[in-house]
mmCIF file as Biopython writes it, N, C-alpha, C and O atoms, coordinates in Angstrom:
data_model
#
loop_
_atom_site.group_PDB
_atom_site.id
_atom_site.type_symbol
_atom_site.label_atom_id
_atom_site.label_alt_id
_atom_site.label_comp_id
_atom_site.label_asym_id
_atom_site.label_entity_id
_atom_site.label_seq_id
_atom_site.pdbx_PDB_ins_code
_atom_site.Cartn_x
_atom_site.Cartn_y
_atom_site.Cartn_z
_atom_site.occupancy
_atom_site.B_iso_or_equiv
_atom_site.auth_seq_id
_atom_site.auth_asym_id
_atom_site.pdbx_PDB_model_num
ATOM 1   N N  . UNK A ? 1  ? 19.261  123.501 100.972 1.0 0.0 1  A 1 
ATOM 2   C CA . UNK A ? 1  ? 17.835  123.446 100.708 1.0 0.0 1  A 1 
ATOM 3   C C  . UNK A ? 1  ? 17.332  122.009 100.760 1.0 0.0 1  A 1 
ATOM 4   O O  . UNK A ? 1  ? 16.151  121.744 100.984 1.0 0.0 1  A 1 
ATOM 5   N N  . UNK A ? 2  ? 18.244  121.119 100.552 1.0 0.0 2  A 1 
ATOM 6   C CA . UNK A ? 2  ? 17.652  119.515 100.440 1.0 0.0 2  A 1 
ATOM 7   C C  . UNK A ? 2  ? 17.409  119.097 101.766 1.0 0.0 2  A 1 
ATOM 8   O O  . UNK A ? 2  ? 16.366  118.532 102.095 1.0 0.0 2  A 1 
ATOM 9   N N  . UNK A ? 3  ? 18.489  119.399 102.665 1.0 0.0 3  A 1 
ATOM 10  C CA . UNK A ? 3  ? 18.191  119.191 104.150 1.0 0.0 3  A 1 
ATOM 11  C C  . UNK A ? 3  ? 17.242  119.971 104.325 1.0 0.0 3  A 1 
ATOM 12  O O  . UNK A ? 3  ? 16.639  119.610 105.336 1.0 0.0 3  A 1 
ATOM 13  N N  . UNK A ? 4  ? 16.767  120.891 103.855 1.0 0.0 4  A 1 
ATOM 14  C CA . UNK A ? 4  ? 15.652  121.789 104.508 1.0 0.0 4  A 1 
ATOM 15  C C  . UNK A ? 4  ? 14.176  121.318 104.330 1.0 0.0 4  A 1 
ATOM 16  O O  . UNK A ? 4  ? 13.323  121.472 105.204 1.0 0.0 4  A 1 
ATOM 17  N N  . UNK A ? 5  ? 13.881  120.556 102.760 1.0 0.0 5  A 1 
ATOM 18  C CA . UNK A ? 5  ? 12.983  119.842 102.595 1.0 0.0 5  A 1 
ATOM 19  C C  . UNK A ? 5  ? 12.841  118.679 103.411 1.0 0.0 5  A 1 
ATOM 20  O O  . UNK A ? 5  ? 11.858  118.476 104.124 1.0 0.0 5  A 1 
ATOM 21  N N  . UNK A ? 6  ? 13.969  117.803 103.292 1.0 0.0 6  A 1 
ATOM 22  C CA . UNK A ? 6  ? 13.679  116.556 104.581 1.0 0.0 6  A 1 
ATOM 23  C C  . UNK A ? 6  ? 13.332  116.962 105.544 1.0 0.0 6  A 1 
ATOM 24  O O  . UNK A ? 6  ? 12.143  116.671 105.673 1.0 0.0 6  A 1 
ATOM 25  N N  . UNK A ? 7  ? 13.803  117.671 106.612 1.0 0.0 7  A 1 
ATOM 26  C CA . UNK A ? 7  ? 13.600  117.649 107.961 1.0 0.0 7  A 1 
ATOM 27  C C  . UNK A ? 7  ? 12.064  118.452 107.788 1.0 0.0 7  A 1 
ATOM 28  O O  . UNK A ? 7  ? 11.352  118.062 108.714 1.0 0.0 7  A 1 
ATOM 29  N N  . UNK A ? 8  ? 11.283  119.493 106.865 1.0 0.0 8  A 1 
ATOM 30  C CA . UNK A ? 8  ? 10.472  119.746 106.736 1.0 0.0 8  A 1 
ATOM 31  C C  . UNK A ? 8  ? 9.063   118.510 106.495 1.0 0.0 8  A 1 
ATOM 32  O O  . UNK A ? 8  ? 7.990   118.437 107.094 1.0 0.0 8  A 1 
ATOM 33  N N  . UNK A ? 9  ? 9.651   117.620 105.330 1.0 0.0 9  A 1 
ATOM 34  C CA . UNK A ? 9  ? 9.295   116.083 105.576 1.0 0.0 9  A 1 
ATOM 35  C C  . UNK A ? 9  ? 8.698   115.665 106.666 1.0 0.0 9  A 1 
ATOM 36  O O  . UNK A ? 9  ? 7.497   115.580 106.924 1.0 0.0 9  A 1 
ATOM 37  N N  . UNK A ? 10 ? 9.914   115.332 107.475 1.0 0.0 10 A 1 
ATOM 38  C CA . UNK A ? 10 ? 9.748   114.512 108.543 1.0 0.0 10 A 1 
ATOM 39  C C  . UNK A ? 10 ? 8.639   115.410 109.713 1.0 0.0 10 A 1 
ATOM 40  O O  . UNK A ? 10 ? 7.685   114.878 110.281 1.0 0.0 10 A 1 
ATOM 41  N N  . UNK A ? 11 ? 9.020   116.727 109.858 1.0 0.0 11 A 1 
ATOM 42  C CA . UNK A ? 11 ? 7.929   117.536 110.654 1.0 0.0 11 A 1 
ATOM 43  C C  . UNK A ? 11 ? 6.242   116.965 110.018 1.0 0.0 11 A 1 
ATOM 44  O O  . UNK A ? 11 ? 5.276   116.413 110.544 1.0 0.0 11 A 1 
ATOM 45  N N  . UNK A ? 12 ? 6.539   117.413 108.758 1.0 0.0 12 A 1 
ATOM 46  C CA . UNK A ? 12 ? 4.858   117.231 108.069 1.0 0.0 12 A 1 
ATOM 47  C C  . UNK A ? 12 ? 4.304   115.641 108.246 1.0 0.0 12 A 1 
ATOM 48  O O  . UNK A ? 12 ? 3.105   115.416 108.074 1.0 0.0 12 A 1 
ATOM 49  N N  . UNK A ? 13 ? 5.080   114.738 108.537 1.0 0.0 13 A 1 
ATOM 50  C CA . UNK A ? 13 ? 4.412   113.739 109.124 1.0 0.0 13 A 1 
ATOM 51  C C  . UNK A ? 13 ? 3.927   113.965 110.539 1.0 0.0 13 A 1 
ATOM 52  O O  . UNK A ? 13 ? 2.713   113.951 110.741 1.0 0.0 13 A 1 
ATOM 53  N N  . UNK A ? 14 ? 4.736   114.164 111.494 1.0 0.0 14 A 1 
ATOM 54  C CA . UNK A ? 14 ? 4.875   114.127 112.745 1.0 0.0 14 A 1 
ATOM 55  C C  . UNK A ? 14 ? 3.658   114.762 113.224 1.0 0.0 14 A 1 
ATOM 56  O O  . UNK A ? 14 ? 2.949   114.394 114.160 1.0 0.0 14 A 1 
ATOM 57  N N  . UNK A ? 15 ? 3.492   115.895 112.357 1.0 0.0 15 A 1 
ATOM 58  C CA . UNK A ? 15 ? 2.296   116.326 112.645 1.0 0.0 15 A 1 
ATOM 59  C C  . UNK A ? 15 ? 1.285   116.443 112.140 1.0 0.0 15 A 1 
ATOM 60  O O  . UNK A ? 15 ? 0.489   117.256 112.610 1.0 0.0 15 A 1 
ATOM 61  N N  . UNK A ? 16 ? 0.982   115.751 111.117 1.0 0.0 16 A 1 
ATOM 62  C CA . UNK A ? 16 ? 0.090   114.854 110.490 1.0 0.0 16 A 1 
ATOM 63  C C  . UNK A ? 16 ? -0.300  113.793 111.541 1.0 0.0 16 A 1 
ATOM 64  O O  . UNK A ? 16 ? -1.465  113.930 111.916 1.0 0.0 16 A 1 
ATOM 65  N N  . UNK A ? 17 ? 0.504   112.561 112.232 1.0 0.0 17 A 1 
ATOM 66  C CA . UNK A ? 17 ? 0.006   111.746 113.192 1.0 0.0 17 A 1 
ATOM 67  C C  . UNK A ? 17 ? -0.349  112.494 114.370 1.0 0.0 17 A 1 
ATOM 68  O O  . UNK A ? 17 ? -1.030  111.870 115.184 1.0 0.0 17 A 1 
ATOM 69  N N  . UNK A ? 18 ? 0.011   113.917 114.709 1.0 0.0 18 A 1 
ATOM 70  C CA . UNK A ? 18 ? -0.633  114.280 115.579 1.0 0.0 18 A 1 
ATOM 71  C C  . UNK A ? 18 ? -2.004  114.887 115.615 1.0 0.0 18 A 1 
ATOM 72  O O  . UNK A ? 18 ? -2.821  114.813 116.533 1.0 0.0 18 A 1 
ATOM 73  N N  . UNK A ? 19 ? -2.127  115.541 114.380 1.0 0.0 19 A 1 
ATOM 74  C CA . UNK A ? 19 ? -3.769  115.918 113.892 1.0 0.0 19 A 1 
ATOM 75  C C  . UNK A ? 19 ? -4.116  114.905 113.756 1.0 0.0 19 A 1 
ATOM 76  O O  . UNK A ? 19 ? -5.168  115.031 114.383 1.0 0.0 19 A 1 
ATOM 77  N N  . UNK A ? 20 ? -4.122  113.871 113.423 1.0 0.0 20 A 1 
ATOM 78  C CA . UNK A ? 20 ? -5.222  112.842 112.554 1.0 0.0 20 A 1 
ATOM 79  C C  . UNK A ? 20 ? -5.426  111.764 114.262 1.0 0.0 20 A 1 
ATOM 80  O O  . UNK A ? 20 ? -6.088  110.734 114.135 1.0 0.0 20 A 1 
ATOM 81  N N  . UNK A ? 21 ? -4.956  112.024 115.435 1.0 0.0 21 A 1 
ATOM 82  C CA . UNK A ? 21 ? -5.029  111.373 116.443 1.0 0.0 21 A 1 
ATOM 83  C C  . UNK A ? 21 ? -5.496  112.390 117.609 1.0 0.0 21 A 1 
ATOM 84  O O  . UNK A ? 21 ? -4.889  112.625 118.654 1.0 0.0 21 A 1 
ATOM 85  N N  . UNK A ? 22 ? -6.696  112.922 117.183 1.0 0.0 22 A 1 
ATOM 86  C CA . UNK A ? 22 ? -7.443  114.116 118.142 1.0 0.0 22 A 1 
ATOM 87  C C  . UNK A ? 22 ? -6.822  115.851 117.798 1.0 0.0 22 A 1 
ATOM 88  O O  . UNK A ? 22 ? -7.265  116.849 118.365 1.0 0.0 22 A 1 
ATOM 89  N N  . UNK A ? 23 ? -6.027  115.851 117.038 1.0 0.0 23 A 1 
ATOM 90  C CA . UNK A ? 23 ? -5.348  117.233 116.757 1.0 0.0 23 A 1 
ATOM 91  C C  . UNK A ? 23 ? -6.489  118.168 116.425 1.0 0.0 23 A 1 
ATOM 92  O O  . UNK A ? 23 ? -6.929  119.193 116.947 1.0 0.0 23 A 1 
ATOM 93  N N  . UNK A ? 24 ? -6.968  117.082 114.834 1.0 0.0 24 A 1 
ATOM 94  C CA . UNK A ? 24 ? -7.979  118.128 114.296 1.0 0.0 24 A 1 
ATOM 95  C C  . UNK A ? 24 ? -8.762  118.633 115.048 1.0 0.0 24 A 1 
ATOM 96  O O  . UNK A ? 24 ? -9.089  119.754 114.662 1.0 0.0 24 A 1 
ATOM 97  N N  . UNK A ? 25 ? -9.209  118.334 115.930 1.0 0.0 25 A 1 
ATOM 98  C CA . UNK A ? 25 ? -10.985 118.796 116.532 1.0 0.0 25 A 1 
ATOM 99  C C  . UNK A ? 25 ? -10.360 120.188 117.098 1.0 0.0 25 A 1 
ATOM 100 O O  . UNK A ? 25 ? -11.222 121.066 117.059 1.0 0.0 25 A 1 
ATOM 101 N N  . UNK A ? 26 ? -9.406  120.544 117.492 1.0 0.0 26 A 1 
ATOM 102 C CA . UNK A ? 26 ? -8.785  121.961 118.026 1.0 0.0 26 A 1 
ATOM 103 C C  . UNK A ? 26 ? -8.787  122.863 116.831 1.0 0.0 26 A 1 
ATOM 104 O O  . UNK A ? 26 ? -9.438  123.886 117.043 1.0 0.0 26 A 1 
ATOM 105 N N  . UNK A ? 27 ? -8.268  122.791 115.670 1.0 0.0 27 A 1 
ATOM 106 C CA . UNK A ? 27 ? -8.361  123.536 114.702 1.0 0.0 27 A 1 
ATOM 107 C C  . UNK A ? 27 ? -9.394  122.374 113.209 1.0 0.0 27 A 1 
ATOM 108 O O  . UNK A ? 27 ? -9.649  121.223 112.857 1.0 0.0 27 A 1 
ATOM 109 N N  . UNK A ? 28 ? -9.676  124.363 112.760 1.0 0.0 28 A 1 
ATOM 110 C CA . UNK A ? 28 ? -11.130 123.725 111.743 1.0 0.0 28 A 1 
ATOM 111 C C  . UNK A ? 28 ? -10.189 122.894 110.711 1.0 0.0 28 A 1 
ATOM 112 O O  . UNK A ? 28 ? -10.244 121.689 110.462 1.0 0.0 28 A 1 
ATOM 113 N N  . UNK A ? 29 ? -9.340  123.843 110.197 1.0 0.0 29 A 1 
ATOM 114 C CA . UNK A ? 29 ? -8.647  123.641 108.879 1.0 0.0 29 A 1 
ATOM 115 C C  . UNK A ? 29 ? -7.144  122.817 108.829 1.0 0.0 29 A 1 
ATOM 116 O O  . UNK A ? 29 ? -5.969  123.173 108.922 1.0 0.0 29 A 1 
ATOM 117 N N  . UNK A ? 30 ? -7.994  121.244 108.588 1.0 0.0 30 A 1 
ATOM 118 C CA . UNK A ? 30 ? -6.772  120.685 108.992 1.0 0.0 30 A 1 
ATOM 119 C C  . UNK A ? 30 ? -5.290  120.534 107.899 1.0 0.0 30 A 1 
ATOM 120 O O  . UNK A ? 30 ? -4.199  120.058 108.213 1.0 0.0 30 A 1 
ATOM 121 N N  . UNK A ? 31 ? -5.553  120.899 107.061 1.0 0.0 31 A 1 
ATOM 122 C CA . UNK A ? 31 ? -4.265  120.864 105.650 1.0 0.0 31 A 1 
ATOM 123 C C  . UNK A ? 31 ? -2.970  122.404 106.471 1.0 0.0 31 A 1 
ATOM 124 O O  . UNK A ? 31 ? -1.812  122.662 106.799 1.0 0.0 31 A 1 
ATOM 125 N N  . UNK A ? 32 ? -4.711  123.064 106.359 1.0 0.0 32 A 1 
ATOM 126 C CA . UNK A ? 32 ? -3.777  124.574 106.829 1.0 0.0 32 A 1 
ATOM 127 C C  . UNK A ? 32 ? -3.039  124.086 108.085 1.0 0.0 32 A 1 
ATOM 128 O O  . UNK A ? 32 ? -2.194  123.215 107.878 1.0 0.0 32 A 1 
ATOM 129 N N  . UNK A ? 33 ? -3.217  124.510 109.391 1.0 0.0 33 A 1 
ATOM 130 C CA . UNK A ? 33 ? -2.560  124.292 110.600 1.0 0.0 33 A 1 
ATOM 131 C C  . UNK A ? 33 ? -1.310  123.241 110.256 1.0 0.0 33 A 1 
ATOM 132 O O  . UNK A ? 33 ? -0.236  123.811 110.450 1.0 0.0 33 A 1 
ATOM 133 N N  . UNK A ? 34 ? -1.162  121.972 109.836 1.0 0.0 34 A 1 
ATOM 134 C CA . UNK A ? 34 ? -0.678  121.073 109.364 1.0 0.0 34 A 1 
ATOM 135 C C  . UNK A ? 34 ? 0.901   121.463 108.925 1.0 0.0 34 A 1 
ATOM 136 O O  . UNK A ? 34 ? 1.965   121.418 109.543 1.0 0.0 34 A 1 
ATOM 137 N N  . UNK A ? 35 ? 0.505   121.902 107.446 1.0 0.0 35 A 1 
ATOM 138 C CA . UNK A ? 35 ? 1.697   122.851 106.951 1.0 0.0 35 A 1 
ATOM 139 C C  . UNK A ? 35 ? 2.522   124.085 107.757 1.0 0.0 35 A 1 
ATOM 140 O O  . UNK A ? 35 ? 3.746   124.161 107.645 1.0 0.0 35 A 1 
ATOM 141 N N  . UNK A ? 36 ? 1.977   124.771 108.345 1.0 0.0 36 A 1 
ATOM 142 C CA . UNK A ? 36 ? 1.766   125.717 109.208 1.0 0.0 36 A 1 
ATOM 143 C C  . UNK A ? 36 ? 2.699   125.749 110.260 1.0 0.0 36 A 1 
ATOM 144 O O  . UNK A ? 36 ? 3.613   126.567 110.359 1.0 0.0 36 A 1 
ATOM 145 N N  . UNK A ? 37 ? 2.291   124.289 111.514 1.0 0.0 37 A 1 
ATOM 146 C CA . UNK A ? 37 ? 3.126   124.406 112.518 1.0 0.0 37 A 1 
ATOM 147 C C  . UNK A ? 37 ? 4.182   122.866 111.812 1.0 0.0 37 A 1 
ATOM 148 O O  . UNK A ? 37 ? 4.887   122.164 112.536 1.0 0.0 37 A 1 
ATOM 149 N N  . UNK A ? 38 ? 4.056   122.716 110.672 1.0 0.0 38 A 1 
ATOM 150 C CA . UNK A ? 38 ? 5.077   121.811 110.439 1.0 0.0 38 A 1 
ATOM 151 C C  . UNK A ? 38 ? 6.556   122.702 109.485 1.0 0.0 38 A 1 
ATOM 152 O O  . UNK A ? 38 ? 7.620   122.244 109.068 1.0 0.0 38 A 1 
ATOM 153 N N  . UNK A ? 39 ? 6.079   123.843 109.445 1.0 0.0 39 A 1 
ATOM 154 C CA . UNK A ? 39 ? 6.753   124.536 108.808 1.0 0.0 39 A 1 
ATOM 155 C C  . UNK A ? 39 ? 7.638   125.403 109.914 1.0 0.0 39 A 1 
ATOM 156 O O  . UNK A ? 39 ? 8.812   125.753 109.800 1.0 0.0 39 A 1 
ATOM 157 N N  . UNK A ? 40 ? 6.583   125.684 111.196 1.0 0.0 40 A 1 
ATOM 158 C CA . UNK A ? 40 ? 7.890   126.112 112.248 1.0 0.0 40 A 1 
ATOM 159 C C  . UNK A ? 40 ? 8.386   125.138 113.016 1.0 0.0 40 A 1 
ATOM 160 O O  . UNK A ? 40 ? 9.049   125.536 113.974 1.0 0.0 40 A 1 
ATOM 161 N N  . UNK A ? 41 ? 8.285   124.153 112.908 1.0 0.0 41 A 1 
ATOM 162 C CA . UNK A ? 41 ? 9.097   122.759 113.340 1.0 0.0 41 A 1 
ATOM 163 C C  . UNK A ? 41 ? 10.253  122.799 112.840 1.0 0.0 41 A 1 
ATOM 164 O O  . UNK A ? 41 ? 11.320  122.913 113.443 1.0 0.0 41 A 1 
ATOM 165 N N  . UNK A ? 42 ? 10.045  122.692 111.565 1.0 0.0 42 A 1 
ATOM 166 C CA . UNK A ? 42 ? 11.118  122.791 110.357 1.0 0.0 42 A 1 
ATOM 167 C C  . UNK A ? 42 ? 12.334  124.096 110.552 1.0 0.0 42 A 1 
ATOM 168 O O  . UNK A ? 42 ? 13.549  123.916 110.475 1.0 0.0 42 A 1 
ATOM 169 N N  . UNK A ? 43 ? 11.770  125.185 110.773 1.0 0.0 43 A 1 
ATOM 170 C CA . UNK A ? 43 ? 12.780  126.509 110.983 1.0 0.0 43 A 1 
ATOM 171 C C  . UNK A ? 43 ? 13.665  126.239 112.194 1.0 0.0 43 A 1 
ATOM 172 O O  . UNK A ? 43 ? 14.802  126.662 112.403 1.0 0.0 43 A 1 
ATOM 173 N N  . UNK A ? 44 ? 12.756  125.287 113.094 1.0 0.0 44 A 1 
ATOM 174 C CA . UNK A ? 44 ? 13.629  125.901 114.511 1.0 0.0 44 A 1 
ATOM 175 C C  . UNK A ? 44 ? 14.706  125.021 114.544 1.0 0.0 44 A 1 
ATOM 176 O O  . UNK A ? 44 ? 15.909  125.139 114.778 1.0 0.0 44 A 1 
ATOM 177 N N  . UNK A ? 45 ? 13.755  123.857 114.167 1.0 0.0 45 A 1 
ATOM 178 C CA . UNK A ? 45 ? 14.921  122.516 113.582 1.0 0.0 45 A 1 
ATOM 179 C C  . UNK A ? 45 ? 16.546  122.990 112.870 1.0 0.0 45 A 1 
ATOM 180 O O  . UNK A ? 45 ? 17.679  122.978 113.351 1.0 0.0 45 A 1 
ATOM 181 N N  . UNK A ? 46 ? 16.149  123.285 111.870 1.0 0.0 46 A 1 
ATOM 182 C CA . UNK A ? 46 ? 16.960  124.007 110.818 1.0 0.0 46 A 1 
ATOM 183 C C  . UNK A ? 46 ? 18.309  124.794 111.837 1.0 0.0 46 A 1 
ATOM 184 O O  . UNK A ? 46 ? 19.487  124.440 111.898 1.0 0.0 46 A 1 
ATOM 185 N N  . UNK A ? 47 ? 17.673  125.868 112.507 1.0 0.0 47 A 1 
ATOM 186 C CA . UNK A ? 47 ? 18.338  126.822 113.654 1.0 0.0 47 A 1 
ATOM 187 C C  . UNK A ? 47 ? 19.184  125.401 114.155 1.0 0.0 47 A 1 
ATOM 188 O O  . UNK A ? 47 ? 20.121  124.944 113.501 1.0 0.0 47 A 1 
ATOM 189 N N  . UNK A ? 48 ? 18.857  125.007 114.985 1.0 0.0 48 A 1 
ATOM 190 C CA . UNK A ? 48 ? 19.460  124.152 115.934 1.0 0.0 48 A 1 
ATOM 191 C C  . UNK A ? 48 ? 20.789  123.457 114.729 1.0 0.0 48 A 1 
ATOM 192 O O  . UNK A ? 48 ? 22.014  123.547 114.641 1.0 0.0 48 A 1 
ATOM 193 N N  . UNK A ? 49 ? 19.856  122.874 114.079 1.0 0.0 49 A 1 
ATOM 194 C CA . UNK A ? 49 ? 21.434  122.386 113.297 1.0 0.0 49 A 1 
ATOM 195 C C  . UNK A ? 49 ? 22.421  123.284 112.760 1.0 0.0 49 A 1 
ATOM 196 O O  . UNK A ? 49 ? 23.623  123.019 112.755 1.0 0.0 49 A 1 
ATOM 197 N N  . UNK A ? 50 ? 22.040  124.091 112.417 1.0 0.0 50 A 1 
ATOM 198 C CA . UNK A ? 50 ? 22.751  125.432 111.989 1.0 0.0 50 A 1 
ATOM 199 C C  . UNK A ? 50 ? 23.871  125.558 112.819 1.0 0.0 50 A 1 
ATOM 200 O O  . UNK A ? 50 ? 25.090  125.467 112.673 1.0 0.0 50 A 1 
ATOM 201 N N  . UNK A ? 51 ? 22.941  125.840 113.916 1.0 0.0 51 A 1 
ATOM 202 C CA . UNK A ? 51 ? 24.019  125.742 114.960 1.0 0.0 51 A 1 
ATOM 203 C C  . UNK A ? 51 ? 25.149  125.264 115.498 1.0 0.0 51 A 1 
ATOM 204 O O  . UNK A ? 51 ? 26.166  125.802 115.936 1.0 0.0 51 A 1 
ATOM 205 N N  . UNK A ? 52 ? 24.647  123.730 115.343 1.0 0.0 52 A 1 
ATOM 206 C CA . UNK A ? 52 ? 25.473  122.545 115.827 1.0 0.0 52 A 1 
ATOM 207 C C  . UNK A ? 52 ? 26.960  123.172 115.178 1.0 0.0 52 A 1 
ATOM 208 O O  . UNK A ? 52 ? 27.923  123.655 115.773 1.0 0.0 52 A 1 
ATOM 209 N N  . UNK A ? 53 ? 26.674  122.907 113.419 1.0 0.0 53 A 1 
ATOM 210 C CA . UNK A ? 53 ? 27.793  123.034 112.569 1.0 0.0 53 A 1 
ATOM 211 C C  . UNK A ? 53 ? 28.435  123.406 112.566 1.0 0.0 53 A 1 
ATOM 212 O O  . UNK A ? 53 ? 29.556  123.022 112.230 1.0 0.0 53 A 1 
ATOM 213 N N  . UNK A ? 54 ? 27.991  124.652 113.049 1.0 0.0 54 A 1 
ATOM 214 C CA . UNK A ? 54 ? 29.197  126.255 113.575 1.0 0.0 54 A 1 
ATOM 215 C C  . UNK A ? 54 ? 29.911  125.858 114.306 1.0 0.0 54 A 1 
ATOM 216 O O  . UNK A ? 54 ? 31.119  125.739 114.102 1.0 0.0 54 A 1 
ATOM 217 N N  . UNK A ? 55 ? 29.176  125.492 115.575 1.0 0.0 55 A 1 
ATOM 218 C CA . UNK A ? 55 ? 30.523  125.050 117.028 1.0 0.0 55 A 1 
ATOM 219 C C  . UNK A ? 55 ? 30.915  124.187 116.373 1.0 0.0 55 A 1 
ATOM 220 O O  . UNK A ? 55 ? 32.138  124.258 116.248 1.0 0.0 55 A 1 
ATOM 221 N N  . UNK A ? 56 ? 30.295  123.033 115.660 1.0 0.0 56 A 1 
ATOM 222 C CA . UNK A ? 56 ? 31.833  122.121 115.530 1.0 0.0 56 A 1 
ATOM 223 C C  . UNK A ? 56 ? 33.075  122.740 114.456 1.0 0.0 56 A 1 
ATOM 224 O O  . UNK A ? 56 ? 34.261  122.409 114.473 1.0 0.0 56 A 1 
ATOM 225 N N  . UNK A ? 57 ? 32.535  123.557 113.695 1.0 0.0 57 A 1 
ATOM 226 C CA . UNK A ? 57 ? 33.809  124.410 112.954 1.0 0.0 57 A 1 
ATOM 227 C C  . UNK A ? 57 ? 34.558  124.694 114.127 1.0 0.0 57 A 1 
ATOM 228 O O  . UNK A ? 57 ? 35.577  124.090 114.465 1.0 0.0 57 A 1 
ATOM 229 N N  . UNK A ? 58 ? 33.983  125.696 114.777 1.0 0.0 58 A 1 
ATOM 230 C CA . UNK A ? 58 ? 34.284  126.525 115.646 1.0 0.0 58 A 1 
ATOM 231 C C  . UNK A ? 58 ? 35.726  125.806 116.733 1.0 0.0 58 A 1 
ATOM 232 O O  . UNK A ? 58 ? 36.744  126.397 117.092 1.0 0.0 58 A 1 
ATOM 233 N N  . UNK A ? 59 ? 35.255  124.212 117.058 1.0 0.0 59 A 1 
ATOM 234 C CA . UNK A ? 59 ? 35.802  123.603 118.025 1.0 0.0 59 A 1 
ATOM 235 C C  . UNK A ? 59 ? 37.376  122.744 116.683 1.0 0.0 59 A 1 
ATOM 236 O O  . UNK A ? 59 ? 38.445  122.339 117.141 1.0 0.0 59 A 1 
ATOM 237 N N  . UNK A ? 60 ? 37.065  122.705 115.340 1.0 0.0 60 A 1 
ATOM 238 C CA . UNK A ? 60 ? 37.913  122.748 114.939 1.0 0.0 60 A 1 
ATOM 239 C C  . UNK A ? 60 ? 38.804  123.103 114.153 1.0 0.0 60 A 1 
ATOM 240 O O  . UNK A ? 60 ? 39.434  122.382 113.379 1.0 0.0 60 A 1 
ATOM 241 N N  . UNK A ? 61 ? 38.955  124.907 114.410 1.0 0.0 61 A 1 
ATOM 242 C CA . UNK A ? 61 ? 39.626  126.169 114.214 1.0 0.0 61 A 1 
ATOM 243 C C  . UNK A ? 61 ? 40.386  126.347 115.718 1.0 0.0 61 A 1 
ATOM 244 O O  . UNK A ? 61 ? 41.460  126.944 115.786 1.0 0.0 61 A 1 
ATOM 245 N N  . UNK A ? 62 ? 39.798  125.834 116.793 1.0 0.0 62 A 1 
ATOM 246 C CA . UNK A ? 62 ? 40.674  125.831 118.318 1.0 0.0 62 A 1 
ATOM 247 C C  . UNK A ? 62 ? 41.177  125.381 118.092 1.0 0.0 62 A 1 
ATOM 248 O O  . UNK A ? 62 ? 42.290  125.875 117.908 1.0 0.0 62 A 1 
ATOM 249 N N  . UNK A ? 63 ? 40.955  123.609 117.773 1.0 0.0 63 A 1 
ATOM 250 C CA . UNK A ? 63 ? 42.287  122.766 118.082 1.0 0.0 63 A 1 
ATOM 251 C C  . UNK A ? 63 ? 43.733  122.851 116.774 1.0 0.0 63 A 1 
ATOM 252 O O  . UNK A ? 63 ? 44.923  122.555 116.656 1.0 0.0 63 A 1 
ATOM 253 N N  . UNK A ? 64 ? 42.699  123.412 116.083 1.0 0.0 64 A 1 
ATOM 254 C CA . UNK A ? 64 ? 43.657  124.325 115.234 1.0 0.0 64 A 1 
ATOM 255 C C  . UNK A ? 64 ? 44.636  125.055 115.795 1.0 0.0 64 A 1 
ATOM 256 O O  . UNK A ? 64 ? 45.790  124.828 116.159 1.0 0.0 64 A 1 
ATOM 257 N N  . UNK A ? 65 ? 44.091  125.756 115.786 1.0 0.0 65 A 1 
ATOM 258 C CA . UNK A ? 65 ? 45.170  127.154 116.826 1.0 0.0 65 A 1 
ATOM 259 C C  . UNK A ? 65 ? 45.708  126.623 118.096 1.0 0.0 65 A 1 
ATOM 260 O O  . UNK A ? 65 ? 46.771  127.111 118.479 1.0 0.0 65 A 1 
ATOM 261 N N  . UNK A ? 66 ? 45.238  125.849 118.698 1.0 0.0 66 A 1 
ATOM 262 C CA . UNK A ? 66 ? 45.818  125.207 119.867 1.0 0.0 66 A 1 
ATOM 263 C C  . UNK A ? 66 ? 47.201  124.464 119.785 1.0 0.0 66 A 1 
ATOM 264 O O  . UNK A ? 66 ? 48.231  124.601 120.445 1.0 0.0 66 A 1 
ATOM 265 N N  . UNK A ? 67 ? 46.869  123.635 118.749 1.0 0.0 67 A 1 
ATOM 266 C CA . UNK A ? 67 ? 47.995  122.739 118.065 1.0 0.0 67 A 1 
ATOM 267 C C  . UNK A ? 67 ? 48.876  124.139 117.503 1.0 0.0 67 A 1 
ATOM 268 O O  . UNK A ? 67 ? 49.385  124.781 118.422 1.0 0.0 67 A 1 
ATOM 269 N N  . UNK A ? 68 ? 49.015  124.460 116.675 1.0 0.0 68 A 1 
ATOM 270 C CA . UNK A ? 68 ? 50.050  125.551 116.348 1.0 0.0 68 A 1 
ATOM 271 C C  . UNK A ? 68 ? 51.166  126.114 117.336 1.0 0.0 68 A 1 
ATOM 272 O O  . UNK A ? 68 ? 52.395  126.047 117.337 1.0 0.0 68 A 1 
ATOM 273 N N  . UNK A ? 69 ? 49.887  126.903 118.477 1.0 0.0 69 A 1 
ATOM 274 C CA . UNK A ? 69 ? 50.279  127.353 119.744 1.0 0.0 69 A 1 
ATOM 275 C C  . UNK A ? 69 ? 51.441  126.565 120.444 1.0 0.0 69 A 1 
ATOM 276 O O  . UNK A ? 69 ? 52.388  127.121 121.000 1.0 0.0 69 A 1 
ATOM 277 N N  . UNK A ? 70 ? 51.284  125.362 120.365 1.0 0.0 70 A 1 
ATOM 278 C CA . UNK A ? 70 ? 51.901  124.375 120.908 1.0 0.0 70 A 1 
ATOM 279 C C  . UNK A ? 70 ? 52.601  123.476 120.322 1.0 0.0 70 A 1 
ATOM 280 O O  . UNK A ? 70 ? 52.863  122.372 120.800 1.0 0.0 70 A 1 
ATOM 281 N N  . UNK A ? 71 ? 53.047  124.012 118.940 1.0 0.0 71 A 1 
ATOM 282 C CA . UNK A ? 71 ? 54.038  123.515 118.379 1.0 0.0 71 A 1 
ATOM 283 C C  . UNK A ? 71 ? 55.061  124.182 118.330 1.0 0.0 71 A 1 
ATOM 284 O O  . UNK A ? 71 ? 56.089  123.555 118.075 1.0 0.0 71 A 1 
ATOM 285 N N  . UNK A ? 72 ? 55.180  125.876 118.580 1.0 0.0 72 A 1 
ATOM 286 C CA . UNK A ? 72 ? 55.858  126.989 118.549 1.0 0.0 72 A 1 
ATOM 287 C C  . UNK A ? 72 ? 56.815  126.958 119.966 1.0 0.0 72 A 1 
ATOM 288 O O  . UNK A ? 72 ? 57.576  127.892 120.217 1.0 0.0 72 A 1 
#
């Protein structure tokens, strides 16, 4: 959850400098939208690292088993 707040963080700026540099005039409600698409920044973000973590388990449970394989 702590990583989930930072990288949520860092979105809610990002797109904060992007509303406050012509963003707003596209949408009325600038707090709303803001939170909004800084919050699916944040999810997909999240996904991706999620991800990462796995394969690298993933890559070291192979060399796991690889090494074994090849010690036998």
């Amino acid at each position: 959850m702590k990583n989930f707040l930072g990288t949520f963080a860092v979105s809610l700026i990002l797109c904060y400098f992007f509303l406050l540099f012509g963003g707003v005039l596209i949408f009325e409600n600038f707090w709303a939208i803001l939170v909004f698409v800084a919050l699916i920044i944040t999810i997909i973000a999240k996904m991706f690292i999620y991800q990462e973590t796995k394969i690298e388990k993933l890559e070291e449970r192979i060399k796991t088993l690889e090494s074994q394989c090849e010690s036998k």
